[in-house]
FIRO-618507 format. One record per residue: z, y, x of N, C-alpha, C in turn. Coordinates in pm, whole numbers, padded with zeros to 5 digits, always signed. Layout:
N
ZYXZYXZYX...
This chain:
336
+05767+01095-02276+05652+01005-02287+05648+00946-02428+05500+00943-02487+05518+00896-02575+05535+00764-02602+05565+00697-02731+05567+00497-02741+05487+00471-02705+05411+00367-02656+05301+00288-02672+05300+00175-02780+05417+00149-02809+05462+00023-02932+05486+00097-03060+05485+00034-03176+05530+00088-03332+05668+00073-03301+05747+00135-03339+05858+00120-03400+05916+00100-03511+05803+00073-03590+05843+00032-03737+05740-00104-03750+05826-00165-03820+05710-00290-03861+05648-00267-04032+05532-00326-04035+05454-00277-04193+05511-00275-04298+05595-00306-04334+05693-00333-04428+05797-00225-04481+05794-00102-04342+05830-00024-04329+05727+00074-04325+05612+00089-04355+05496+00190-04327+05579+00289-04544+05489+00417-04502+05490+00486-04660+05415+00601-04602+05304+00615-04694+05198+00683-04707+05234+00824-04754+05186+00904-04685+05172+01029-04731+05005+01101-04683+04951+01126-04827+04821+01153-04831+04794+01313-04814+04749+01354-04748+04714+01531-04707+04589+01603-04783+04585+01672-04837+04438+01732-04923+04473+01858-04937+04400+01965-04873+04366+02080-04842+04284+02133-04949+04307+02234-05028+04217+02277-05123+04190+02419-05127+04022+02486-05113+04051+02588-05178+03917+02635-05243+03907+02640-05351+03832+02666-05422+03711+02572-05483+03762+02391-05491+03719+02297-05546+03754+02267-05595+03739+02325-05699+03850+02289-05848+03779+02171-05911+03649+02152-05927+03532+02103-05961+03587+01947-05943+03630+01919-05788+03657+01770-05752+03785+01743-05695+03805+01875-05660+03937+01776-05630+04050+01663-05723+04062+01657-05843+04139+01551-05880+04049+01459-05915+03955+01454-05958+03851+01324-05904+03916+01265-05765+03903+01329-05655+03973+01300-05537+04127+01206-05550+04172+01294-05645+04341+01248-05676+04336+01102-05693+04265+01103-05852+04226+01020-05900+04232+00872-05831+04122+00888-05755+04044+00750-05701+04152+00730-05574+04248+00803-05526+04317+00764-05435+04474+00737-05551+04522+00791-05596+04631+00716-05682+04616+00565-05730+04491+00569-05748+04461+00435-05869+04427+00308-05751+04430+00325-05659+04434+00231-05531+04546+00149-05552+04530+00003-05533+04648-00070-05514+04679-00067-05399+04829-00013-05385+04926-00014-05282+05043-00087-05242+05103-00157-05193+05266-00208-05217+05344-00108-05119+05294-00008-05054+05384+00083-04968+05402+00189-05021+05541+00261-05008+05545+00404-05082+05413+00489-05057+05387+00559-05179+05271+00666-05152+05298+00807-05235+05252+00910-05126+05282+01068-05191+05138+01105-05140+05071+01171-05238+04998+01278-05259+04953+01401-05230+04965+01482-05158+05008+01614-05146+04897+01705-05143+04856+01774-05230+04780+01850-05247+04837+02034-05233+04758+02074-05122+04804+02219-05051+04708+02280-05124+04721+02383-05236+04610+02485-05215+04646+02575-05159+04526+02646-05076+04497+02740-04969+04476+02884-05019+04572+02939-05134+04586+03035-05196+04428+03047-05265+04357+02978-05349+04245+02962-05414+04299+03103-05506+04145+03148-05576+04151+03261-05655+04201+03210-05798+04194+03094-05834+04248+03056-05968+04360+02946-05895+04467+02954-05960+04572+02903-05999+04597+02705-06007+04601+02684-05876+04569+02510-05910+04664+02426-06030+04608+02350-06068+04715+02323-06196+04666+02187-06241+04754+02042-06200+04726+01924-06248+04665+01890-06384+04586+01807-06412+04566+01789-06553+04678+01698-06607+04685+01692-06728+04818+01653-06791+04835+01487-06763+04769+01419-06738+04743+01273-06726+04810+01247-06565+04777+01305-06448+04787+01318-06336+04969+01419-06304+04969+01543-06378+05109+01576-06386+05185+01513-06305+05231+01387-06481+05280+01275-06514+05332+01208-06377+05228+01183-06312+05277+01090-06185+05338+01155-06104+05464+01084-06012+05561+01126-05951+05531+01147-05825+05422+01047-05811+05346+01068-05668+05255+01163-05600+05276+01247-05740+05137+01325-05669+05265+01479-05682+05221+01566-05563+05277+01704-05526+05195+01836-05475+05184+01920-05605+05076+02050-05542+05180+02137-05513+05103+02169-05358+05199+02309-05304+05107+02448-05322+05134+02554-05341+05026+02647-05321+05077+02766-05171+05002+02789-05086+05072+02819-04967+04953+02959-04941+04969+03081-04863+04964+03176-04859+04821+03153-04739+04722+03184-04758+04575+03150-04682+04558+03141-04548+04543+03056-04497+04544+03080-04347+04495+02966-04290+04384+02875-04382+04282+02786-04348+04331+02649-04340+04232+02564-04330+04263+02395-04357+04397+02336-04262+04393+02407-04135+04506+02350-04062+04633+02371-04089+04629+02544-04142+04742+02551-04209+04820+02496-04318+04722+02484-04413+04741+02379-04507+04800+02249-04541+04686+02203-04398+04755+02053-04362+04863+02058-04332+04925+02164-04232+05006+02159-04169+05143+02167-04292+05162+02235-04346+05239+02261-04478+05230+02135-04605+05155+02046-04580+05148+01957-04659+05169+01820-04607+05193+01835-04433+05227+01734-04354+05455+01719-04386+05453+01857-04367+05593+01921-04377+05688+01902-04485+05574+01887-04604+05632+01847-04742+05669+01705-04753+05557+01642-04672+05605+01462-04683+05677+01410-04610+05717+01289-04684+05808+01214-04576+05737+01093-04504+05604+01067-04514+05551+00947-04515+05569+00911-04357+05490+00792-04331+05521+00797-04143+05385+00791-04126+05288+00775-04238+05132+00782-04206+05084+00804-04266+05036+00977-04197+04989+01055-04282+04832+01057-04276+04781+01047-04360+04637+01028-04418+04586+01169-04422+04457+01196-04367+04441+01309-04420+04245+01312-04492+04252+01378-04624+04071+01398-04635+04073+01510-04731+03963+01565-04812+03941+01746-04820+03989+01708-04970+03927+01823-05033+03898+01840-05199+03788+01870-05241+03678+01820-05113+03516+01788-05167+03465+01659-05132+03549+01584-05088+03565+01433-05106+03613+01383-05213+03542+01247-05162+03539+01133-05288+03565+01010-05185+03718+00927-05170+03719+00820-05080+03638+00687-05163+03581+00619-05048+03513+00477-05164+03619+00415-05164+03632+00366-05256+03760+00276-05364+03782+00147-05230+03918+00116-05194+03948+00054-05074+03966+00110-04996+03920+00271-04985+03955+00341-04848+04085+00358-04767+04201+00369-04903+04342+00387-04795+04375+00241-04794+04328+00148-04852+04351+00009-04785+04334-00031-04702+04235+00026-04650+04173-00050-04543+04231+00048-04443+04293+00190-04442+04367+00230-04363+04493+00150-04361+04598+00152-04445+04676+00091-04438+04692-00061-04372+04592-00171-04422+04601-00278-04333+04544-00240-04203+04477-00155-04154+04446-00141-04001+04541-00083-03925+04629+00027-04007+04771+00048-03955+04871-00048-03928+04878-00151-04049+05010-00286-04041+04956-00400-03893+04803-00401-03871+04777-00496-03780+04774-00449-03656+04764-00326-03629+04721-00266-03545+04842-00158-03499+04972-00226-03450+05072-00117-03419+05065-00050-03312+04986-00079-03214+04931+00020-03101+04858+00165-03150+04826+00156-03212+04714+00246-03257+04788+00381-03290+04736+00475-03270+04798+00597-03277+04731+00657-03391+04617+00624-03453+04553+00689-03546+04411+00628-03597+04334+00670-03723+04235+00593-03741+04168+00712-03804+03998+00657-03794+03900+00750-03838+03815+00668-03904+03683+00688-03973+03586+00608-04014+03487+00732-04051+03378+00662-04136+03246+00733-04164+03270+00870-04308+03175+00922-04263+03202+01041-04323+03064+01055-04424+03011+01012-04511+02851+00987-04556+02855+01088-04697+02704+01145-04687+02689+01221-04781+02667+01221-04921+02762+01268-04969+02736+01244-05169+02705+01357-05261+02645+01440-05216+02606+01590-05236+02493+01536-05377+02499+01542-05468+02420+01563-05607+02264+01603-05529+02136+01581-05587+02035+01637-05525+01961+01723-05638+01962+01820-05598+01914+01937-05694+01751+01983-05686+01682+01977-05701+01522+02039-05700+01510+02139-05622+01571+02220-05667+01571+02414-05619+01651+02377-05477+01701+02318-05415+01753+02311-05264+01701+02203-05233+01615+02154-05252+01560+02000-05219+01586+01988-05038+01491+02127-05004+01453+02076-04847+01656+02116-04756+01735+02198-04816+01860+02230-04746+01930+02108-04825+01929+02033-04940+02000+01892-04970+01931+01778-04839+01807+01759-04846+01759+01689-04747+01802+01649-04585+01827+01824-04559+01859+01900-04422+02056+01809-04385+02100+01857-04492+02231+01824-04482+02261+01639-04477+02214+01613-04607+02204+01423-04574+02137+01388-04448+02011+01431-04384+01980+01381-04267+02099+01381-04168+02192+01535-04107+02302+01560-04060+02402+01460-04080+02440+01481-04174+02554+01359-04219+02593+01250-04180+02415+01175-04118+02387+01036-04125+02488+01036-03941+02497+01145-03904+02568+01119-03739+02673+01061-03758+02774+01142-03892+02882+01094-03935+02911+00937-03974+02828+00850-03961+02836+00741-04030+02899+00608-03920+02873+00638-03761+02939+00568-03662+03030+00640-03597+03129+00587-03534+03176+00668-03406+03104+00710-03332+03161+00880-03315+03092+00975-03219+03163+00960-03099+03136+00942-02990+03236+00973-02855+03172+01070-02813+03287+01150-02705+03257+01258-02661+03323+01261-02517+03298+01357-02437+03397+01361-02283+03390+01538-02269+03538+01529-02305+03577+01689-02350+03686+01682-02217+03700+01801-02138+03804+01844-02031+03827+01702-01975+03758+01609-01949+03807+01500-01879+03822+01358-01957+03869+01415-02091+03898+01288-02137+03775+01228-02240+03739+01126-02251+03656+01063-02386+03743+01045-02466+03650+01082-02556+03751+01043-02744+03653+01036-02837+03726+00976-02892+03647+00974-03043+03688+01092-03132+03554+01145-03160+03577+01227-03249+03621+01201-03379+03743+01334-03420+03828+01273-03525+03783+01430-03662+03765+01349-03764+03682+01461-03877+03854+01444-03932+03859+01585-04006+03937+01580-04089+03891+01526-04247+03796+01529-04291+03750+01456-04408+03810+01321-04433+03837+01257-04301+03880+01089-04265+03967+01105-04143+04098+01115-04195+04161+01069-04051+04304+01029-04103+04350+00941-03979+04501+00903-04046+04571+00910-03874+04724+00918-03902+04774+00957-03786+04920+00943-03809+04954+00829-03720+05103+00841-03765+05191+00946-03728+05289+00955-03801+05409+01082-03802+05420+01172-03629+05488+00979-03586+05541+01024-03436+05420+01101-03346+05338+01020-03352+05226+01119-03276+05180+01234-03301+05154+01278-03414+05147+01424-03458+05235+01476-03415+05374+01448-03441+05492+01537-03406+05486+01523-03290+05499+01441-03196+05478+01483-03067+05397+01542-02989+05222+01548-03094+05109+01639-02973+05159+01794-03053+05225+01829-03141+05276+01966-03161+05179+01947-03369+05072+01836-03386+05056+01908-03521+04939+01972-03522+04884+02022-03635+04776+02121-03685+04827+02234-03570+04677+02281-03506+04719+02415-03489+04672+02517-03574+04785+02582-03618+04697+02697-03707+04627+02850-03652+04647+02853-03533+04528+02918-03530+04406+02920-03506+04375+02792-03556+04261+02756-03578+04211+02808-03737+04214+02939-03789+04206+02943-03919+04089+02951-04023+03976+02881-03935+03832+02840-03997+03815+02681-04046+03771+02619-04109+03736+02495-04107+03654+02435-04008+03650+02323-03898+03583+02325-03795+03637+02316-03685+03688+02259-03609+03766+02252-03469+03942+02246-03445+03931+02234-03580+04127+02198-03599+04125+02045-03576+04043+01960-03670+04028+01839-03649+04049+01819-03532+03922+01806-03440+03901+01790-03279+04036+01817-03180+04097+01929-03232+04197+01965-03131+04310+01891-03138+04355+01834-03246+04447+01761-03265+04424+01575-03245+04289+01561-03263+04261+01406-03184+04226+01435-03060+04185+01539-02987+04170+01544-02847+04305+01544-02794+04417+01611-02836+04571+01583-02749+04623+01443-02799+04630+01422-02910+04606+01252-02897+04583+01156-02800+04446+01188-02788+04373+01128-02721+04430+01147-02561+04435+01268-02546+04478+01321-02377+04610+01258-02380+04704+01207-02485+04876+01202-02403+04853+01013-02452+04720+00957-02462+04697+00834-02465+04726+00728-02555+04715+00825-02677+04754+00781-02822+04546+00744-02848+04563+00594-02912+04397+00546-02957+04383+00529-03075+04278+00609-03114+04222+00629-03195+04077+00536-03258+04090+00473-03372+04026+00314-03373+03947+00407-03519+03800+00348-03518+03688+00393-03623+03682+00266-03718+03708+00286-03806+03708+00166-03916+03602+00183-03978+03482+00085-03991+03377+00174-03991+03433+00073-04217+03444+00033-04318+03524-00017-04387+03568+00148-04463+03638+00191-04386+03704+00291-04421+03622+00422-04434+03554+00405-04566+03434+00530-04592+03519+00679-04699+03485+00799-04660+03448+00877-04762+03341+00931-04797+03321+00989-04878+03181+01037-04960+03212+01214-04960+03136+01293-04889+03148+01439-04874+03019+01545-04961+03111+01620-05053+02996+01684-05105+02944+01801-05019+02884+01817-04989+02825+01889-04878+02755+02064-04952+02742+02135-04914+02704+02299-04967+02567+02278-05051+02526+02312-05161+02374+02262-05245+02358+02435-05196+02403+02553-05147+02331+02668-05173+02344+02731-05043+02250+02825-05053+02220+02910-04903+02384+02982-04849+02377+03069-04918+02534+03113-04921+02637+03010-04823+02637+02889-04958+02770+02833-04883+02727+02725-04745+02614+02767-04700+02559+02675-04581+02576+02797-04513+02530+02902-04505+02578+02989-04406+02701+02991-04373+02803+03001-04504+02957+03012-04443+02985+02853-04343+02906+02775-04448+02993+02631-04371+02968+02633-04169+02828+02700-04180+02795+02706-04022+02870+02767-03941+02865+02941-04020+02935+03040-03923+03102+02980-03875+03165+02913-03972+03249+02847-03962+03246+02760-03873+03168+02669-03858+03169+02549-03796+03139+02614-03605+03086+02714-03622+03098+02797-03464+03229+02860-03454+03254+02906-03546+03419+02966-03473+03481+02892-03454+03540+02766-03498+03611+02660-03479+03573+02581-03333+03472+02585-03306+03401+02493-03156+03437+02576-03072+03382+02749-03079+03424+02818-03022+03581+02868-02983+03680+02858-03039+03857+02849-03022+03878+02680-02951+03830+02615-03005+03820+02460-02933+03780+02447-02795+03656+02550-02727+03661+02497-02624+03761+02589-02511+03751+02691-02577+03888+02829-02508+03980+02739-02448+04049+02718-02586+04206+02624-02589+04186+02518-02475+04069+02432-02491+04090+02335-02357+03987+02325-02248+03932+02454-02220+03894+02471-02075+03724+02418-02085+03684+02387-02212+03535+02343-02232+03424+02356-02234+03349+02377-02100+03240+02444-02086+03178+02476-02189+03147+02597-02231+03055+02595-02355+02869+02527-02372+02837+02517-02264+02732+02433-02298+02744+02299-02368+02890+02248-02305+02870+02107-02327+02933+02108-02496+02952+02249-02536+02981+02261-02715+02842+02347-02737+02732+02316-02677+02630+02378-02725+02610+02523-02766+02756+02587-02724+02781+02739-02735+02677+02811-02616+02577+02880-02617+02469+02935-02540+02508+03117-02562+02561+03197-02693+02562+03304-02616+02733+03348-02666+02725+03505-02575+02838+03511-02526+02832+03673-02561+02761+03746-02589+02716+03883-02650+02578+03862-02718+02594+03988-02827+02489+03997-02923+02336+03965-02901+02337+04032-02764+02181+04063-02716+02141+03895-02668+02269+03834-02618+02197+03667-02599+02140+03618-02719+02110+03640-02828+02078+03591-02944+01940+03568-02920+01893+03715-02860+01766+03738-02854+01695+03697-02701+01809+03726-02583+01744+03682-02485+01768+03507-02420+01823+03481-02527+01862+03363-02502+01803+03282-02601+01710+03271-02675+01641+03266-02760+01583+03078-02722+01504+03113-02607+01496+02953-02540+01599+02860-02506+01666+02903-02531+01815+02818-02511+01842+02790-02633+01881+02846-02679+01934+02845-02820+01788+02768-02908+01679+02739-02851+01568+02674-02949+01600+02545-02911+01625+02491-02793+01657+02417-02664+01769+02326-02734+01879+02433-02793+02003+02369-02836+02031+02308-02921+01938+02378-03039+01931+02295-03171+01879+02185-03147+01759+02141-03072+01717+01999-03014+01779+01916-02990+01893+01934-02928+02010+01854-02906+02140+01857-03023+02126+01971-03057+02256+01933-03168+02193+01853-03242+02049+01875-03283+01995+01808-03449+01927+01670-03360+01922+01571-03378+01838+01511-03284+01705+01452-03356+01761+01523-03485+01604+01521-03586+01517+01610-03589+01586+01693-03527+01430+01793-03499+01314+01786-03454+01287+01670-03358+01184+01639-03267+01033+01571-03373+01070+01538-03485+01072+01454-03624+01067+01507-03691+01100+01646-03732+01102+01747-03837+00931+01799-03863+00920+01817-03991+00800+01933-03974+00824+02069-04018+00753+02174-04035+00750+02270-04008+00918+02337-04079+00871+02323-04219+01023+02424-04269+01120+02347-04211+01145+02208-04226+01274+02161-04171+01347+02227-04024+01255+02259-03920+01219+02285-03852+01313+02437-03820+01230+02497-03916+01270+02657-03954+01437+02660-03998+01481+02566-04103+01577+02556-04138+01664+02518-04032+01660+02408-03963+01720+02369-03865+01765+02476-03711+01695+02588-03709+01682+02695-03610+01744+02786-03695+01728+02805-03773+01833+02914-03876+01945+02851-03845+02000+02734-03887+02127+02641-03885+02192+02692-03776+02105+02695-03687+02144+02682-03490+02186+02874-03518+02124+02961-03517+02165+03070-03474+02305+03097-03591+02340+03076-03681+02421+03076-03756+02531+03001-03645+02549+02920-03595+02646+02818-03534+02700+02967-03430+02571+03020-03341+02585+03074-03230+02649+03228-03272+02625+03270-03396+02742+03381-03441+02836+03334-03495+02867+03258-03549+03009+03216-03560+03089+03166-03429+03024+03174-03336+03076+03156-03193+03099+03282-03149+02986+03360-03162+03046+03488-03128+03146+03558-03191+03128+03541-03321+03242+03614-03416+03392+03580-03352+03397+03452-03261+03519+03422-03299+03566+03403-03108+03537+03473-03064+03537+03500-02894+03547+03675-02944+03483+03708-03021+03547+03827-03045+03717+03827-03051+03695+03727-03121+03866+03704-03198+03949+03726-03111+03908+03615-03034+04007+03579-02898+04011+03709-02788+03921+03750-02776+03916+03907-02686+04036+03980-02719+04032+04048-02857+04141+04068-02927+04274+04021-02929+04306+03870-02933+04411+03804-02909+04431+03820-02811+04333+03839-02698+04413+03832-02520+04490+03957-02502+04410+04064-02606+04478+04261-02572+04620+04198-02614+04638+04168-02702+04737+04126-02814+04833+04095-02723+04800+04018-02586+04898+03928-02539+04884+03760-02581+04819+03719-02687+04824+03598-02717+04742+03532-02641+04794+03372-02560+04694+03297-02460+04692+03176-02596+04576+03184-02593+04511+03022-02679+04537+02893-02640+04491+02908-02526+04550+02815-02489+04693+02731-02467+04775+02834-02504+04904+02789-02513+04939+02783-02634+04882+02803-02700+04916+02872-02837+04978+02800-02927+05134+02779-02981+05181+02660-03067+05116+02731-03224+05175+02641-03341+05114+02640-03461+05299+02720-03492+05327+02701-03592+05467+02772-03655+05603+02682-03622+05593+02591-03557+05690+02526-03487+05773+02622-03390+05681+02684-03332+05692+02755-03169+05741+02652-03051+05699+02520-03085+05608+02451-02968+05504+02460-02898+05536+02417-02750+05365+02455-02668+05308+02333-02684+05171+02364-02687+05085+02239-02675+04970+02206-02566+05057+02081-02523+04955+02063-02345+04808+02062-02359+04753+02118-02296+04621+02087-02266+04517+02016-02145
């Protein structure tokens, strides 16, 4: 069973910060940056994982320097993995985690940290996730599309997944002390898309009765995709991940807005899937025409990356592998 009490008092807290990188070279030490230069009085480490990026991550000479900060470069196998390898490197007892297309607002790990020292019940903390994406002309109406989205991110989301309610936990913003991670088993990595690693790891949280508290104080700023390209990947992604998420814990797929299940549902399922985006976007009803269009593109993109990745799992079952049981590189099981 897990504590219900801290076992450490604040005095004893030391930070270890998690940042997943691959291929934001652009911001991530901006990122560094604005989280080093935070006043702290508790130990703090850094840890920046790149995710085998095509160029070579490499501190700038100013940043080096500091003792606190640690780049690992680790062999590709997606954000959880990452995390997971950059959880492994630290010693902290509260580990922080946000991307390398974030920007935290200045106070952010403070205001984690004092909600951790007051709050020793607490198993973990989340806050708002708001959009800081540059606005470009030539993507006006998909910059638009994405800040409208975003704006969900800005309160606690609750949800009632396999039984339990939780608050949904983004990896962009989340903090989580040691013991509880180590005890729900950790990142799972086969989760190896961006998209549903988060969730799975505050939903067993959540299920072995570890609480999870929204600081709404505790903001980051997310640059979000300016181009067609990387909005397609971010989607198809964002379905494979929901899709392994609801496998793993028994989750009806409607209630993850997952509608098909073979190719041809694309097409005969077409009213559903128009049906669905209504409910995922709840701006659609409000939209006019292209938004509209865009927003239904968005949706069938979600629903092949669902399929893509039930493919996966088909495959994994020949394999012998059950998902649902499935530990990360520990070779721990993880309850569901």
């Amino acid at each position: 069973m897990l504590e219900r009490q801290s076992s450490c008092r604040a005095s004893q807290l030391a930070v270890a910060v998690i940042i997943p990188h691959f291929e934001h070279h652009d911001n991530v030490w901006a990122c560094v940056r604005l989280i080093l230069t935070e006043p702290l009085a508790q130990p703090l480490r850094v840890v920046v994982v790149d995710d085998e990026s095509s160029v070579l991550l490499a501190p700038p000479t100013d940043l080096a320097a500091d003792d606190r900060l640690q780049v690992l470069r680790v062999n590709h196998g997606g954000p959880a993995h990452a995390r997971r390898a950059g959880v492994e490197a630290s010693v902290g007892n509260l580990l922080v985690f946000t991307d390398a297309d974030c920007q935290p607002r200045r106070g952010w790990l403070g205001e984690i940290v004092a909600a951790a020292e007051a709050r020793p019940w607490a198993a973990g903390f989340t806050g708002p996730v708001v959009d800081n994406t540059p606005a470009a002309r030539r993507f006006a109406l998909l910059h638009s599309f994405m800040q409208s989205i975003s704006e969900l991110d800005h309160v606690a989301q609750c949800f009632e997944y396999a039984g339990q309610t939780m608050i949904g936990t983004i990896g962009a913003n989340l903090a989580v002390r040691r013991r509880w991670y180590d005890d729900v088993g950790g990142f799972d990595t086969s989760f190896r898309y961006p998209g549903g690693e988060d969730y799975d790891l505050g939903l067993r949280i959540q299920q072995a009765s570890g609480k999870i508290e929204f600081l709404e104080d505790a903001v980051v700023h997310h640059v979000y995709p300016r181009n067609v390209r990387h909005l397609i990947a971010r989607w198809l992604t964002y379905g494979r991940g929901k899709a392994r998420f609801g496998i793993k814990h028994g989750i009806p797929f409607y209630e993850l807005n997952i509608v098909c299940r073979r190719r041809r549902d694309l097409l005969l399922k077409s009213p559903f899937i128009l049906a669905t985006a209504q409910t995922h976007f709840p701006q659609f009803a409000h939209s006019g025409l292209l938004r509209k269009a865009v927003i239904i593109f968005v949706e069938y993109l979600f629903q092949l990356g669902a399929l893509a990745e039930l493919r996966a799992l088909n495959d994994d079952n020949r394999d012998g592998t059950d998902v649902r049981q499935h530990s990360a590189s520990s070779g721990r099981k993880i309850a569901t």
